[in-house]
N, C-alpha and C positions, 0 to 999 in steps of 0.2 A: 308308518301307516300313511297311506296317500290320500290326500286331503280332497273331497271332494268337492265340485265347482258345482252350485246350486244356477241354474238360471231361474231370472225373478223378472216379475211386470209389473212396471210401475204406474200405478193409476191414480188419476187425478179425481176427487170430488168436490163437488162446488156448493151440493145441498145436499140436504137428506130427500129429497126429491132422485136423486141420480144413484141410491144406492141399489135399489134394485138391478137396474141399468149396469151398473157399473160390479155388479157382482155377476151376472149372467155373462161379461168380458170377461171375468174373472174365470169364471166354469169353463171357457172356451178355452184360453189360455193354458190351463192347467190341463185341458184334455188332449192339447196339443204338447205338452211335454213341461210346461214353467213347474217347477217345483215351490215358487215362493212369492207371494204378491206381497208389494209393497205400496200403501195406502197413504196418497198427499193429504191429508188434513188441514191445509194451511188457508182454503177458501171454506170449509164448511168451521172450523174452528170461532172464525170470527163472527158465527150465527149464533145468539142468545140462546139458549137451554140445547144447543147442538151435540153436549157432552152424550148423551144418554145415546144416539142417532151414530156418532163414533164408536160406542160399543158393540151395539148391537152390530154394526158392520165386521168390525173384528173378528164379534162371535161369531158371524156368517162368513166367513173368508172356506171358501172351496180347499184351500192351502194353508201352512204355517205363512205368517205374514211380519211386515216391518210396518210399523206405524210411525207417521215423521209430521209437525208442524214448522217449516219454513218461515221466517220473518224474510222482508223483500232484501232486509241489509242481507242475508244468509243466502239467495236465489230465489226464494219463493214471492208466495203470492201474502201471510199471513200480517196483517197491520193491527193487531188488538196488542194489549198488554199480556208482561211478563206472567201476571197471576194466573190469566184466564190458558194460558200453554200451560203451564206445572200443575193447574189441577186437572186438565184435560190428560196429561202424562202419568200425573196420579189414579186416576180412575183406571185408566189403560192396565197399568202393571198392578195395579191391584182387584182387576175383575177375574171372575171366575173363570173366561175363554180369554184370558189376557194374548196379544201378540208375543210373537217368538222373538223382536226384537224390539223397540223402543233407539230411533235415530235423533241424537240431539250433537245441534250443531255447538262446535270443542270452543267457538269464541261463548257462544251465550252461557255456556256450560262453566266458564271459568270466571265471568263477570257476573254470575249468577249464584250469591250464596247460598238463597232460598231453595232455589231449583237442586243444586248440589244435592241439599242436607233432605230435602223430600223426596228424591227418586230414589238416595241412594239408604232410605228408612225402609221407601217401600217395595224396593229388591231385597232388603235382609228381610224383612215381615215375611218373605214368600218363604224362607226358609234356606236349608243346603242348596235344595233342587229346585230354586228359580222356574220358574215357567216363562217370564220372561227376563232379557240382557239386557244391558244400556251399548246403545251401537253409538258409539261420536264419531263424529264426521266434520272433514271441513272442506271446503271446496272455492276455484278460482275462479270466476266465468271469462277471466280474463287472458289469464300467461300463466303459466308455472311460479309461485309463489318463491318470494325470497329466503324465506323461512320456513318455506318445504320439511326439511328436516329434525326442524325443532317444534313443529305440528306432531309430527309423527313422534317423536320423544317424550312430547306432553302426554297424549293419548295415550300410548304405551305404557307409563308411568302412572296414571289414572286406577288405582284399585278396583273401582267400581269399574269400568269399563270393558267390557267382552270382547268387543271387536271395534276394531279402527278402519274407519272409511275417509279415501283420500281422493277428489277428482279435481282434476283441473284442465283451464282450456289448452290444449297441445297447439302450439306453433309447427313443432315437425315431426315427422315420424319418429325422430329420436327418442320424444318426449315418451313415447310407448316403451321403449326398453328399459326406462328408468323407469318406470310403474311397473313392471315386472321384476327390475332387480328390487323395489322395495318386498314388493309382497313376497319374494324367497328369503327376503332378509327380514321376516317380520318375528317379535317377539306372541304376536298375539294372533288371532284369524285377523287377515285383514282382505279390504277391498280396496282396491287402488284400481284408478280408471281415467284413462285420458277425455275428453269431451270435445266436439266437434269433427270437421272433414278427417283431420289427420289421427283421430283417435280409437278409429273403431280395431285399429291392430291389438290394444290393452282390451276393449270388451270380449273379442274373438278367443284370443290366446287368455284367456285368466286360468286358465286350467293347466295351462303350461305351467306356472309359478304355483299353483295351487294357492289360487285366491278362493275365499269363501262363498262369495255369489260373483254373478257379474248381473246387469240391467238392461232388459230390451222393453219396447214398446207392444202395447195388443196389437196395435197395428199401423198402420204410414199415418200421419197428422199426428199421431197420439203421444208423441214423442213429451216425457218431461224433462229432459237434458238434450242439449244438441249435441248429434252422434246418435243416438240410440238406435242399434237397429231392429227392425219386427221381431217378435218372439220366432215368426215363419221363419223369418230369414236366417236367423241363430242358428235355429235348431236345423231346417231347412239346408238352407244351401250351403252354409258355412260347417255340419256336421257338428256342433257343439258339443255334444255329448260324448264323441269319438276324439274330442282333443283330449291330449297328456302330456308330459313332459316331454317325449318322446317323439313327437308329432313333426314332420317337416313342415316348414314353413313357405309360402310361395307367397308368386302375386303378379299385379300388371302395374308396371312401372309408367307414371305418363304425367299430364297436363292438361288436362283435365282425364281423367280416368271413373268418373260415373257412369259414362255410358257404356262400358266395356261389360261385356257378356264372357268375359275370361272365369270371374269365378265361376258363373253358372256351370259354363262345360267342364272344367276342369277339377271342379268339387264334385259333380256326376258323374265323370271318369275315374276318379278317385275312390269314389263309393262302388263304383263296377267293377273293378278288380279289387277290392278288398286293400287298400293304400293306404298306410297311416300318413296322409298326411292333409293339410287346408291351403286353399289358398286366397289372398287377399287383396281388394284393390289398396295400390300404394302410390298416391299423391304427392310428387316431389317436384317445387317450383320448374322454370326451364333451365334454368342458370347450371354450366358443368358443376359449379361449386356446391352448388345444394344438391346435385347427385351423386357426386362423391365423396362429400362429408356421411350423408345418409344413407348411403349403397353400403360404404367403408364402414360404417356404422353395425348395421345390420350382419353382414360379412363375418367381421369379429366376434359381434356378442356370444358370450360364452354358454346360453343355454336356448339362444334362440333357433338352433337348428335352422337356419338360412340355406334352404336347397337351389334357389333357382326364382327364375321369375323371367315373366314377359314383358317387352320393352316397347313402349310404343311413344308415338308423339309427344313430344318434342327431342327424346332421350336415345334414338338409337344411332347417332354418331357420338354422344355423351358415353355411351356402352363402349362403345370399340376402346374411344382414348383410356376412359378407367382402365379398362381389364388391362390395354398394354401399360399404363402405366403403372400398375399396382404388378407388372412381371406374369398375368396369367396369359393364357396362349386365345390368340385372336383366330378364329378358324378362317379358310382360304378366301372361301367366299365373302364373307364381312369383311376380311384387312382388305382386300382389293376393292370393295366398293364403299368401303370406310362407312359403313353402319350395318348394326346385328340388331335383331331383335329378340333372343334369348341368352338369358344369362343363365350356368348352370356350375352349382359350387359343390366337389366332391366332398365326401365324409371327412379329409384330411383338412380340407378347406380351399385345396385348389381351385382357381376360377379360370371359365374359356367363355368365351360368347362366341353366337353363332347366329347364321341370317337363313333362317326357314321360309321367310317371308317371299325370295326368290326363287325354289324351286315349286311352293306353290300357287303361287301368281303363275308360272308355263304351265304348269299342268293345268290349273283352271282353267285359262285363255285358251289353252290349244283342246284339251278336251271340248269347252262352250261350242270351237270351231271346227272339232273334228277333224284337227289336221294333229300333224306331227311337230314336233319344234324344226326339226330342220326346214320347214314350209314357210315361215316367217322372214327366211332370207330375203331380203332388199323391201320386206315391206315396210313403205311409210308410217310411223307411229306420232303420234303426239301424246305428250306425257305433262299434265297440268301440277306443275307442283315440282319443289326442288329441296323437297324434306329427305328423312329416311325411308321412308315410302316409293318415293319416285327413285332414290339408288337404288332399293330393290327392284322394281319394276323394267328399270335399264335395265342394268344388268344382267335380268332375266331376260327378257328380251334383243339386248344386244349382245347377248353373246350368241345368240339364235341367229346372229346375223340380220337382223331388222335397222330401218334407218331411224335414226329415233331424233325428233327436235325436242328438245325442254324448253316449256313456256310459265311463265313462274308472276306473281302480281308485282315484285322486283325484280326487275331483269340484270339486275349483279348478281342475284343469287343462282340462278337459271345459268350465267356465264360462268361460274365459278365450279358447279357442279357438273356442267358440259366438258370445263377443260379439264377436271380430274378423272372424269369417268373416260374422258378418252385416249389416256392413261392406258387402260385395261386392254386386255388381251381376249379374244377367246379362245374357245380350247382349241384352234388351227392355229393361233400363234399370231391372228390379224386384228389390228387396233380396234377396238369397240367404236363406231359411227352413230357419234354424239355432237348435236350441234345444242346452239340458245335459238330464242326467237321471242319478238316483241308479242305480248299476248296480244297487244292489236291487231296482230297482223295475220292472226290464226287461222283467220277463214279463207286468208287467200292460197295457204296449202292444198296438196292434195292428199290426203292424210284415209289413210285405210283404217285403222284406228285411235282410237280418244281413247286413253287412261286418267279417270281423273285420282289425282294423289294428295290432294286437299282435306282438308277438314269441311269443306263448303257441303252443307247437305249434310253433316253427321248430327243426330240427336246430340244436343249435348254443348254443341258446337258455337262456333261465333255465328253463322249464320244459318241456322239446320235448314231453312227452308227456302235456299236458293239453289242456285244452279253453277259450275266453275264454267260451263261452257258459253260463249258470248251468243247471243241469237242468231249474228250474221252468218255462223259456223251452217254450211250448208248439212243437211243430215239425210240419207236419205238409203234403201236395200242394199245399198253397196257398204255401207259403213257399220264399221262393229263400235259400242261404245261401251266403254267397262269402267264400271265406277269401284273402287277400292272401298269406300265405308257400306260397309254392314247393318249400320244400326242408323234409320231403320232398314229394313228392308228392300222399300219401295221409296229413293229419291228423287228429288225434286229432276233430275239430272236423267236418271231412268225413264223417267215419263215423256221427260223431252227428248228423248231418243226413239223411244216408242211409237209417239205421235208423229214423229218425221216418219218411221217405215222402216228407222235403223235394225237391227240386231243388238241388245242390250244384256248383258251381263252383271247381277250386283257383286257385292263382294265378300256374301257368304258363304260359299266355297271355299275360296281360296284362304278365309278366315278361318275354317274350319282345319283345311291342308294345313295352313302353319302352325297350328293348334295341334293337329296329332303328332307332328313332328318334335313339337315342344316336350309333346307327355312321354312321345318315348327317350329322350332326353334326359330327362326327370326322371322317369320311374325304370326305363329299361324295357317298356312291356308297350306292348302298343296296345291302344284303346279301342272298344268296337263303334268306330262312328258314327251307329245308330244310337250309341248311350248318350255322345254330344248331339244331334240332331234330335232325338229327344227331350232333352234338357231345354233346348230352344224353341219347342214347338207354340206356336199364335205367342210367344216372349214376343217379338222383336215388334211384330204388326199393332200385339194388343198395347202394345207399351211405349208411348214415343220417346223414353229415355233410359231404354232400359238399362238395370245394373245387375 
């Protein structure tokens, strides 16, 4: 029988003053798909006669609900005594509209004889058929606990116990696959959940391992675990309810990867052709090591279905060395310009990456221009940036026969990537015509077009609200300027191009072009690009960071 994955919201109350409030969040939540709310008691518990105020909410829950008081040693907010918890827990499991769950944390629970011998009196009083369980839980805010496994053994071992809840703070994505092999290796329903940046892969997928609930937020602020995402966004953009075992897995590979609008189009793409599968942002330091421990990671695991994923900043020359180094086949375009931005791993597990990101940078730029790629021949370009971005953009561009200088805030980096990329051929057999140049010196060019390939101007970003191009840079009808980030929309960078008379280009187009390339990749089908332009529509403008 396959175990169904409950999604639940978890709400906080602070007085009997909030519960109205906080049950009308509750109503919304539930009408929007939550199955199960779950009720923080741990500020209104420490109010004198508050017991009666905590039923009465329970009773009124829109949904089956988990009821939990927190001490601050445990995560929470609750600082009163052990007595005033256990009869508050008493009263819960033995009221007429008792919760479906009752969560108590496995340290208080085992230091606690009283508490034991009282919950576990007033679960037999209810009978065979319990109305309500005792959920124990224990949690890290820290790292992955050392004793991990002998948590999960106590629990387990626990008679009284229904279900075992396990969260801790994740250090790396890794941490998510080991919360999933627990929960397939569980003796009882459990929930197992990583917490913070790198942990929302264990909230998304729990239905993969068939965990028992997983936890979102009513809504952004509302968060009572860091990680939590919106009940919206669950269900929303991530399809929650369409995950199963079976489910491929994706994502955007990068450094910072918040601002990436990857899942939005590509979980709406996914839903438009009827796709089993999600995909997810995946945060991996810059270092090769931490993306090949955690790529390699991912790759192997045995039930995580790992199809694919997009690679951006800092990771797409990280992407080329993996794949050759792990024996998978680098496609023509990427080994030659020595970074890919999609990674795609067959059913056997075969892996190839591949660089999308070049043939829709030409078509954007020459479509914006209305010319042909062959028309770019001998035109001056200046390309701000010496990432995998800017080898994209060369490359696309010189092999069109364009003159390209690389201008970079290091100019050993700028040298380093000029002499490799001049290296390359295009398809007539003639060296790619790639120089360096001091970004000081930029405005004394005669430069037809500005690409910038930076992060400068990206929401999200080290500096979202500047500009890469220096002021002295003359700007003026004759000059095209094309900024690469996407998000937002309207850059710092664009407007200063605008305001000269230039001709400006953002870069969601060509965002979109590598993007459809990617899905047919992946899925084999190509997507209708009104489904991703859809997906994004007042996103990027109404939202300065979007995700």
């Amino acid at each position: 029988m396959v175990q169904v994955t409950y999604p639940a919201v978890s709400i906080t109350i602070r007085t009997a003053d909030d519960i109205d409030r906080a049950l009308s969040r509750a109503a919304r939540a539930v009408g929007r798909g939550a199955r199960l709310v779950e009720w923080r008691l741990d500020e209104l518990a420490e109010i004198p006669g508050s017991t009666n105020a905590a039923v009465e909410l329970v009773a009124r829950s829109p949904a089956p609900s988990i009821a939990t008081c927190r001490s601050r040693a445990e995560g929470g907010e609750y600082d009163g005594d052990d007595s005033t918890r256990e009869a508050l827990y008493e009263r819960l499991v033995l009221a007429d509209k008792p919760p479906r769950y009752i969560d108590i944390d496995l340290a208080y629970w085992k230091r606690s004889e009283t508490l034991r011998k009282t919950i576990t009196a007033a679960l037999a009083h209810c009978g065979d058929d319990p109305k309500a369980s005792l959920m124990l839980s224990t949690h890290d805010f820290e790292r992955r606990p050392a004793d991990l496994l002998q948590r999960v053994e106590a629990m387990s071992n626990e008679p009284a116990c229904s279900v075992i809840k396990i969260a801790w703070q994740a250090r790396s994505l890794r941490d998510n696959l080991e919360a999933l092999d627990l929960v397939a290796d569980r003796t009882k329903p459990a929930v197992v959940l990583c917490m913070g940046e790198f942990g929302l892969m264990s909230r998304v997928l729990a239905a993969k391992s068939g965990a028992l609930l997983t936890y979102a937020s009513v809504g952004a602020g509302a968060e009572t675990a860091p990680g939590q995402p919106t009940i919206d966004d669950l269900l929303g953009r991530y399809r929650f309810e369409k995950i199963g075992p079976a489910t491929a897995v994706y994502g955007v590979i990068g450094w910072p990867v918040a601002h990436s609008l990857g899942p939005v189009i590509h979980n709406a793409g996914f839903e438009k052709i009827g796709y089993d599968g999600v995909y997810l942002p995946m945060p991996i330091p810059p270092q090769f090591e931490h993306f090949k421990a955690t790529v390699g990671s991912l790759v192997d695991h045995g039930t995580l279905t790992f199809r694919g994923a997009s690679v951006t900043a800092p990771h797409k020359e990280n992407l080329v060395r993996f794949v050759a180094e792990s024996g998978g086949r680098v496609g023509d375009l990427a080994r030659r310009l020595g970074a890919a931005n999609t990674l795609v791993i067959d059913n056997a597990g075969r892996i190839e990456c591949t660089n999308t990101d070049a043939p829709a940078i030409l078509a954007s730029l020459c479509g914006a221009m209305g010319i042909a790629p062959p028309q770019l021949r001998d035109v001056p370009i200046a390309v701000l940036g010496a990432g995998g971005v800017a080898r994209a953009v060369i490359g696309a561009v010189a092999d069109a026969g364009a003159n390209v200088v690389v201008f970079n805030r290091t100019r050993p980096r700028a040298d380093v990537l000029a002499g490799e990329l001049r290296e390359c051929r295009d398809a007539a057999g003639r060296p790619f015509r790639v120089s360096a140049g001091d970004l000081d010196s930029i405005a004394d060019g005669t430069f037809r077009i500005f690409v910038n390939c930076t992060s400068v101007g990206m929401a999200g970003g080290p500096a979202p609200h500047a500009s890469p191009l220096p002021e002295a840079v003359t700007l003026d009808e004759s000059v095209i300027v094309f900024d690469t980030v996407y998000a937002p929309a309207r850059t710092r960078l664009l407007d200063q191009a605008e305001a000269a008379g230039a001709r400006s280009i953002g870069g969601l187009d060509m965002f979109l072009r590598q993007a459809a390339l990617q899905f047919r990749a992946w899925t084999g089908r190509d997507v209708p690009m009104e489904a991703f332009r859809e997906s994004i529509t007042g996103r990027i403008d109404a939202d300065p960071d979007p995700t």
